[in-house]
BAFIKOL-477590 format. One record per residue (C-alpha): residue number from 1; residue in three letters; x, y, z. Coordinates in Angstrom, 1 decimal, m for minus. Example, Ala and Ser with C-alpha at 12.3 -4.5 7.8 and 13.67 -1.06 7.14 Angstrom:
BEGIN
SITE   k   r      u      v      w
SITE   1 ALA   12.3   m4.5    7.8
SITE   2 SER   13.7   m1.1    7.1
//
This chain:
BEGIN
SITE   k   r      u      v      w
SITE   1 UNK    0.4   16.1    3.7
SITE   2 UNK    3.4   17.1    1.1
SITE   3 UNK    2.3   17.6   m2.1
SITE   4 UNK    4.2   14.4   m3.7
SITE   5 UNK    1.4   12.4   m1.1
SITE   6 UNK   m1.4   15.2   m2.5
SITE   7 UNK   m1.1   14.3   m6.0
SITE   8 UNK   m0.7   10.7   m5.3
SITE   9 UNK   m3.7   10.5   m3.2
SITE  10 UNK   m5.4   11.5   m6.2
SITE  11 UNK   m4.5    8.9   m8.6
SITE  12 UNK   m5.9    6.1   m5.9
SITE  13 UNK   m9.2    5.8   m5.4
SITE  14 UNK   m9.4    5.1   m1.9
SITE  15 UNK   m8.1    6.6    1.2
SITE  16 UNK   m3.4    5.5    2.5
SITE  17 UNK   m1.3    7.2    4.4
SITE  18 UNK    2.9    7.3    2.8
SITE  19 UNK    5.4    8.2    4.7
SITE  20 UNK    9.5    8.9    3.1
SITE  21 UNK   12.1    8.9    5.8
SITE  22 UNK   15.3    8.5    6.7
SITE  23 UNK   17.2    5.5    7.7
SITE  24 UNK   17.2    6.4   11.5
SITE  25 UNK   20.2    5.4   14.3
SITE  26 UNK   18.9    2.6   16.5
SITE  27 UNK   18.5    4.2   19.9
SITE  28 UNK   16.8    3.0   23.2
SITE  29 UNK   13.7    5.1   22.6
SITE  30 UNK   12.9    3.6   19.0
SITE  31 UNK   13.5    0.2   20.7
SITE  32 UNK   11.1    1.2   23.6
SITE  33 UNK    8.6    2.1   20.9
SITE  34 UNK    8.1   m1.5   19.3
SITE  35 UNK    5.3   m3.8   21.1
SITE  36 UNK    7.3   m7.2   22.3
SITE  37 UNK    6.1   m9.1   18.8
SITE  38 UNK    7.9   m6.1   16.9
SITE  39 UNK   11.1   m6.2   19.5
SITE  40 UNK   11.5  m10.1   19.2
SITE  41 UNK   11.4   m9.8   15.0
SITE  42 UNK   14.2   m6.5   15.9
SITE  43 UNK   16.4   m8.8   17.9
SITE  44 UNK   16.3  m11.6   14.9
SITE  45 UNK   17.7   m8.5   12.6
SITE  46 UNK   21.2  m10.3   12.2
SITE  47 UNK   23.2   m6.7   11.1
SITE  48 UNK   23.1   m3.3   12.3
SITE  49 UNK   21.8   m2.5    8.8
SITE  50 UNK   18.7   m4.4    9.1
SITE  51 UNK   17.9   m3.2   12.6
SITE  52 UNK   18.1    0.4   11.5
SITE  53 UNK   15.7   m0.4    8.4
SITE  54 UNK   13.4   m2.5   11.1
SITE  55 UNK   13.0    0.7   12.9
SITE  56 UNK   13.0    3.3   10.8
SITE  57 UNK    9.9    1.4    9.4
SITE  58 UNK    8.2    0.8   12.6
SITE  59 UNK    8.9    4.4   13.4
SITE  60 UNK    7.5    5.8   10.2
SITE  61 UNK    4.6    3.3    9.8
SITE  62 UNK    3.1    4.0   13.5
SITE  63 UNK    3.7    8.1   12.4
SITE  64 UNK    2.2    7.8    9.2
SITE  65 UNK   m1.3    5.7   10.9
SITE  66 UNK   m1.8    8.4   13.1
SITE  67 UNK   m3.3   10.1    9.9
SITE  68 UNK   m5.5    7.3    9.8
SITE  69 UNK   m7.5    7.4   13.4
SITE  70 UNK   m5.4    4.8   14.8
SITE  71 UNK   m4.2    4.6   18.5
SITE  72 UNK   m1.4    3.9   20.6
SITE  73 UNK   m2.0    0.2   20.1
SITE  74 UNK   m0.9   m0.1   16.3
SITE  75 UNK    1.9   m2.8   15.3
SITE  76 UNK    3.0   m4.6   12.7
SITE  77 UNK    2.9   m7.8   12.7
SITE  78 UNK    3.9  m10.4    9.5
SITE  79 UNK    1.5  m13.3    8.1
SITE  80 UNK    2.3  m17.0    7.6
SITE  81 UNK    3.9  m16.5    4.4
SITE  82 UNK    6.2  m13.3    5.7
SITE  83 UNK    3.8  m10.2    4.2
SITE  84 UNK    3.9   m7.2    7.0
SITE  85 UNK    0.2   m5.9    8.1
SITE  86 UNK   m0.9   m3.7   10.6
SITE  87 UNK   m3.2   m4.7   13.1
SITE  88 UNK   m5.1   m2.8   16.8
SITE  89 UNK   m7.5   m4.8   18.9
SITE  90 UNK  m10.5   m3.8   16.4
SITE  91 UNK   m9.2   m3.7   13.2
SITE  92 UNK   m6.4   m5.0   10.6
SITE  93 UNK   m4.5   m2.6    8.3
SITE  94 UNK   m2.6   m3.3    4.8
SITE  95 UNK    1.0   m2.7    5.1
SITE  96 UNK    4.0   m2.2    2.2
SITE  97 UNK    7.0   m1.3    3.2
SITE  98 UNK   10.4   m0.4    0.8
SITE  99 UNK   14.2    0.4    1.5
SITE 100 UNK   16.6    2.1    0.2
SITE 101 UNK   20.5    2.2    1.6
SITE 102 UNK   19.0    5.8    2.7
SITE 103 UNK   15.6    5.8    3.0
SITE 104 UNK   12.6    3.9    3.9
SITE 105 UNK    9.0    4.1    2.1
SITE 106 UNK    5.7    2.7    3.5
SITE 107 UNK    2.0    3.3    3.4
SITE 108 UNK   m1.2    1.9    4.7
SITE 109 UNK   m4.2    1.1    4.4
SITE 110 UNK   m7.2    0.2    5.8
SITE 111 UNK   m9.1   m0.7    2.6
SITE 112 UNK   m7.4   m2.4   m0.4
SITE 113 UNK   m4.4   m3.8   m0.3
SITE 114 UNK   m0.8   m2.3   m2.1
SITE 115 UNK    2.6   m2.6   m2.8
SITE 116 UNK    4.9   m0.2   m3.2
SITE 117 UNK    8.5   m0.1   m4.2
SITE 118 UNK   11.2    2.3   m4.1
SITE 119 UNK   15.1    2.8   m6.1
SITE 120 UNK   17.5    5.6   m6.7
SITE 121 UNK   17.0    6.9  m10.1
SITE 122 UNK   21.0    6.4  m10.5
SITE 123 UNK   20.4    2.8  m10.3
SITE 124 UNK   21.9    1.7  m13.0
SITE 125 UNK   20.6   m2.0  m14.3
SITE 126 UNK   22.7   m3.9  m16.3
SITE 127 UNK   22.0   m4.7  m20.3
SITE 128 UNK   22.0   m8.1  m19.6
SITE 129 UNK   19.1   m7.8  m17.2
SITE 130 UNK   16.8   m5.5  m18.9
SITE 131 UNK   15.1   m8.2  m21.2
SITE 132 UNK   14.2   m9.9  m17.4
SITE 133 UNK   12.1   m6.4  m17.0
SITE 134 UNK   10.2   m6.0  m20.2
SITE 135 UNK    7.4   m8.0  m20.9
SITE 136 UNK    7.1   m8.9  m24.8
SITE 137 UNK    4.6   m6.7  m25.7
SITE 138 UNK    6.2   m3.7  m24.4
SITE 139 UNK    8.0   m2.3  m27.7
SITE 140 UNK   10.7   m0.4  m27.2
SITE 141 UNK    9.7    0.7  m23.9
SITE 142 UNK   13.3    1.4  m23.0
SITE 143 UNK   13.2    4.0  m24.9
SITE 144 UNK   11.1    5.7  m23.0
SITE 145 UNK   11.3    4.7  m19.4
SITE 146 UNK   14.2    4.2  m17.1
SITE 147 UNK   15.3    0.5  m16.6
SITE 148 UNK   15.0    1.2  m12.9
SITE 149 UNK   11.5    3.3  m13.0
SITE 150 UNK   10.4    0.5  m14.4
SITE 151 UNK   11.9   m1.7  m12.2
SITE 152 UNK   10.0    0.1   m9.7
SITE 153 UNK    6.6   m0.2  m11.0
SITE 154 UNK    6.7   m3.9  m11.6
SITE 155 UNK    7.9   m4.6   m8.1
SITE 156 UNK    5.2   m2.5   m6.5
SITE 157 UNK    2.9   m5.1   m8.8
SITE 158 UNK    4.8   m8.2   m7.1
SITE 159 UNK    4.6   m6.7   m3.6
SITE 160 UNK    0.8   m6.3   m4.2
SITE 161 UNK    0.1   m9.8   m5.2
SITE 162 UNK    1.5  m11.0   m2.2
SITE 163 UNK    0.7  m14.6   m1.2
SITE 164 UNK    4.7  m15.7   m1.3
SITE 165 UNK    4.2  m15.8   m5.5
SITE 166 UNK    7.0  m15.8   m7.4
SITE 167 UNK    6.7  m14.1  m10.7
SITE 168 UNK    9.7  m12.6  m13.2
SITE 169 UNK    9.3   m9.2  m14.0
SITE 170 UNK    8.9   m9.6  m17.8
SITE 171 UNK    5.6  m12.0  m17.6
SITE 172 UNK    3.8   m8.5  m16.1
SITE 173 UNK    3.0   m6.6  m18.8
SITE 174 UNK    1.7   m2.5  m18.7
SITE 175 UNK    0.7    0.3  m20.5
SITE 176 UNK    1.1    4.0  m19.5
SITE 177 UNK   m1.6    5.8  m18.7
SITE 178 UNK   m0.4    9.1  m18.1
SITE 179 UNK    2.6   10.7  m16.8
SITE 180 UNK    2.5    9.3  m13.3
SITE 181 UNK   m0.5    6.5  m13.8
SITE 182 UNK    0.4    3.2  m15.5
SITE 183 UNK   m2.4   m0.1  m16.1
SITE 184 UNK   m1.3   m3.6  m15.8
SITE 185 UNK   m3.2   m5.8  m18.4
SITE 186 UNK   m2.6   m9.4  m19.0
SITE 187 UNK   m4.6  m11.1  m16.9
SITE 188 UNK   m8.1  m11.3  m14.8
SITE 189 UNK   m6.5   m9.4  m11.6
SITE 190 UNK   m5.8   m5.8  m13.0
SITE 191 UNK   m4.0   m3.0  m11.2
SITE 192 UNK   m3.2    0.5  m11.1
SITE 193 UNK    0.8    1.6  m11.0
SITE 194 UNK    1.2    5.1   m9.8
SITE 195 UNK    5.0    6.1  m10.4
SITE 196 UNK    6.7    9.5   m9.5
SITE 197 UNK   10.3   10.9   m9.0
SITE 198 UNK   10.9   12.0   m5.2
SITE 199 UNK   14.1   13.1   m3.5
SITE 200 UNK   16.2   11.5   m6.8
SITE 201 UNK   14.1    8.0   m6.4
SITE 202 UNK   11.5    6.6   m8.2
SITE 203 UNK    8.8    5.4   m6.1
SITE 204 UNK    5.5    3.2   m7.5
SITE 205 UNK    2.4    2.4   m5.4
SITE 206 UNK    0.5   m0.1   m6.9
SITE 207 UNK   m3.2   m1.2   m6.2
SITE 208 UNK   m6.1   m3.3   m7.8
SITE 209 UNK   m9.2   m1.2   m9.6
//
């Protein structure tokens, strides 16, 4: 495990795998690789864009379960409302997965649900949309966090609700913690944010406590 996945393991109190890779070619093996639920979703991938983040993801979520006793069997599959989860004959998995133009983040889970959420720091986010990010409790929190950290953190919050909700960035509001731990506080469903800087992106896991 690399030490970014070492000191993130220790913020969450329960036991995911994360995986950072490449965006991978699309090649016969990697196609060979996804069950026939997994290739049908690939062949519905309308750009060569979206077929390599398909299987990069595929590729680095069945790598990453290994860690987690699964088998051979592992696939992801997507629920009614289009949230990916991981599922073998015995057992069903919690799945988050996050692209960049270069890279593709995902973890799992076989415990609590997450959501994670990943950006180039260089991001930049326009002026006019930085009051859709801050909630209006955060004072000046501009000043010190990135727009796009932030950015991050919040989205990992979205991803983790799940359910096909729809909610703008500034009704989640958060306080930091510490350097890498932040809380979300404004209502009865409260979560953990854990954001860190990795290969010049931010990345944020987020999960309920």
């Amino acid at each position: 495990m690399s030490k970014l996945f070492s000191e993130i393991q220790e913020l969450i109190p329960f036991y995911a795998v994360f995986g950072l890779s490449e965006i991978d070619s699309v090649s016969l093996d990697t196609i060979d690789s996804l069950s026939q639920t997994e290739r049908r979703e690939f062949e519905q991938c309308n750009s060569l864009k979206r077929q390599r983040e398909f299987v990069s993801s595929r590729t680095t979520l069945k790598k990453i379960s290994g860690q987690l006793g699964v088998g051979d069997d592992f696939e992801i599959l997507k629920d009614e409302l289009g949230q990916p989860y991981g599922k073998t004959k015995d057992q069903q998995y919690y799945v988050s997965i996050a692209h960049t133009d270069d890279l593709v983040f995902c973890g799992v889970s076989a415990e609590q649900p997450i959501g994670i959420d990943l950006e180039p720091e260089k991001r930049s986010v326009p002026s006019k949309l930085e009051h859709r990010i801050s909630h209006p409790d955060e004072q000046n929190i501009a000043d010190w966090i990135p727009a796009i950290r932030l950015w991050t953190i919040k989205e990992a919050y979205i991803k983790l609700r799940g359910q096909g909700l729809r909610l703008n960035m500034n009704e989640v509001h958060i306080e930091q913690e510490t350097e890498h731990l932040f809380s979300k506080i404004n209502d009865d469903k409260r979560a953990k944010i854990c954001s860190f800087r990795s290969k010049e992106n931010w990345l944020a896991i987020a999960y309920y406590h």
